[in-house]
C-alpha positions in Angstrom: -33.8 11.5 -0.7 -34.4 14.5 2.0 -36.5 17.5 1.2 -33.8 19.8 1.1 -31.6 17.9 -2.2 -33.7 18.6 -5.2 -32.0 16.6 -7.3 -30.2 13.6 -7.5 -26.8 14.9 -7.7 -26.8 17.2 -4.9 -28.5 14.5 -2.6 -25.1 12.3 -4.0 -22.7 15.0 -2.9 -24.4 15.8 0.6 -24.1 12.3 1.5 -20.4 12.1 0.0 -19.8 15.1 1.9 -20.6 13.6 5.2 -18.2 11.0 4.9 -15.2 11.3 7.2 -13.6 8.1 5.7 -14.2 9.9 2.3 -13.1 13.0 3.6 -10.0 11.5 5.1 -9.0 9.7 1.6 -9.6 13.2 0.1 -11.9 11.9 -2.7 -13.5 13.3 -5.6 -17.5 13.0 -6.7 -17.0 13.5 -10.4 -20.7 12.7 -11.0 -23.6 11.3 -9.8 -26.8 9.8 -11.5 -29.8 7.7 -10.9 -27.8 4.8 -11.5 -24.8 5.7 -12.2 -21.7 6.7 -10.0 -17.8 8.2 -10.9 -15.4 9.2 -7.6 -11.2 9.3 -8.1 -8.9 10.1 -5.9 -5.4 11.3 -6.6 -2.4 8.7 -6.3 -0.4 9.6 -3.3 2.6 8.6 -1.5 0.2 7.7 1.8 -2.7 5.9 -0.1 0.6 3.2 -1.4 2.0 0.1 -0.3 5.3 -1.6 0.1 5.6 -1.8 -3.8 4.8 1.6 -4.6 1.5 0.6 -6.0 -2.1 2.3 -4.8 -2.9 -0.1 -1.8 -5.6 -2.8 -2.6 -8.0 -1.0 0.3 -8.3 2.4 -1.3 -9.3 0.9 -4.8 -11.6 -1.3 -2.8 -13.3 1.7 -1.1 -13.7 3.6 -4.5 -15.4 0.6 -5.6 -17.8 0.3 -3.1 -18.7 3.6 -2.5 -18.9 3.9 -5.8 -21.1 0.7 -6.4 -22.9 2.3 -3.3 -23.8 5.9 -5.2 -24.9 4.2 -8.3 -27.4 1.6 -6.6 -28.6 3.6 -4.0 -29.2 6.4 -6.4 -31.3 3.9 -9.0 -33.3 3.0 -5.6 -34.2 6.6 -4.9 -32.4 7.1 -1.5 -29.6 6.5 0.9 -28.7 3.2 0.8 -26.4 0.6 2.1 -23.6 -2.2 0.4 -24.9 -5.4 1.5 -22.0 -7.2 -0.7 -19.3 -7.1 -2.7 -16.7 -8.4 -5.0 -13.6 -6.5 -6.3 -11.2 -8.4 -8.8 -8.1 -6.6 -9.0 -6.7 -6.8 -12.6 -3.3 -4.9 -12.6 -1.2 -2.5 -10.2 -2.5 1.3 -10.1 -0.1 3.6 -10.6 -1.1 6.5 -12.3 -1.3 9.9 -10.9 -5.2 9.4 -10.6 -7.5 6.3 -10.0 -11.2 6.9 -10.8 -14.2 4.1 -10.5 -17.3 4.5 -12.9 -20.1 2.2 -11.6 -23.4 1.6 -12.8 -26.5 -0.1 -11.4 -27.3 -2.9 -13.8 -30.6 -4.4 -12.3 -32.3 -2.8 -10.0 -35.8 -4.3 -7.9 -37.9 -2.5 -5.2 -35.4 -3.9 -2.2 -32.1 -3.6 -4.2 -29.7 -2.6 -6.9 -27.0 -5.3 -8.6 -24.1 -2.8 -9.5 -20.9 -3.4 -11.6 -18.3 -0.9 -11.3 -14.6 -0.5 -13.1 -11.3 1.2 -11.7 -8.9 2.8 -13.8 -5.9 4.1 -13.5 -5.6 7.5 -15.1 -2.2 8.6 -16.9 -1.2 12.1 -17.3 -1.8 12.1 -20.9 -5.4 11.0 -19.7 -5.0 7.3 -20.9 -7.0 5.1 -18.6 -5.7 1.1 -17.7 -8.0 -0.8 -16.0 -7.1 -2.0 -12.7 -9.7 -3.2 -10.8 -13.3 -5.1 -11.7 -16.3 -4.9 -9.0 -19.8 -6.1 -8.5 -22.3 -5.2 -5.4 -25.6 -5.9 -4.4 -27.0 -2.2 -2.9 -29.7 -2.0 -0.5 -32.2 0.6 0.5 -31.0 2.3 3.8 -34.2 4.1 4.3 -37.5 5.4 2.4 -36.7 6.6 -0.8 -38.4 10.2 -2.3 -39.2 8.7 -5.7 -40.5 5.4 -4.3 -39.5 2.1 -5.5 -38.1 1.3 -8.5 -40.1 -0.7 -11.2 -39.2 -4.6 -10.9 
């Protein structure tokens, strides 16, 4: 992490900030742990395909970034997706789609991630739409050092 984030989070938001892709999308950083990620984006006509449904790439991105938060933030720094899986499960349609992800084994070089996409309801009940699993990579030094193997 840089000098100037002293914790975690705002390290997580900085980064998320300098996104244009993320920007673009107009997404949300709900939270941000060593470990653990949760970004949603609000279900609009222009993030839909031909079947009304939230296009396949924009629950693919919240996956990844994500998958990307939670790793690289159990690794200590900035950090990169070096692959990725997303199985989509059902159509989103709700008027919100959020992905919680979480680093589930995590080495000195790298961070094996699972993350879940939901699709959010007015009355706040969640469906899940989409499952993913990444392998994260360090982008740089980390501030905390490596993580124990």
């Amino acid at each position: 992490m840089t000098e100037d984030a002293s914790s975690p989070e705002e390290f997580a938001r900085q980064i998320f900030a300098a996104q244009p892709f993320t920007r673009f999308l107009d997404a949300e950083l709900v939270s941000a742990s060593p470990g653990a990620a949760e970004i949603r984006i609000v279900n609009r006509p222009e993030l839909r395909q031909q079947h009304g449904f939230v296009h396949g790439g924009v629950l693919s991105y919240l996956a990844d970034n994500a998958l990307t938060f939670a790793g690289g933030l159990a690794l200590g720094g900035d950090a990169l997706t070096s692959e990725f899986k997303v199985n989509y499960v059902r159509p989103a349609t709700g008027p919100v789609i959020t992905a919680r992800a979480q680093a589930a084994a995590t080495t000195r070089g790298q961070a094996v991630c699972r993350c879940e996409v939901w699709s959010v309801a007015e009355d706040g009940t969640e469906k899940l739409v989409a499952l993913a699993q990444g392998t994260i990579v360090a982008a740089g030094p980390t501030r905390t050092g490596p993580a124990p193997a």
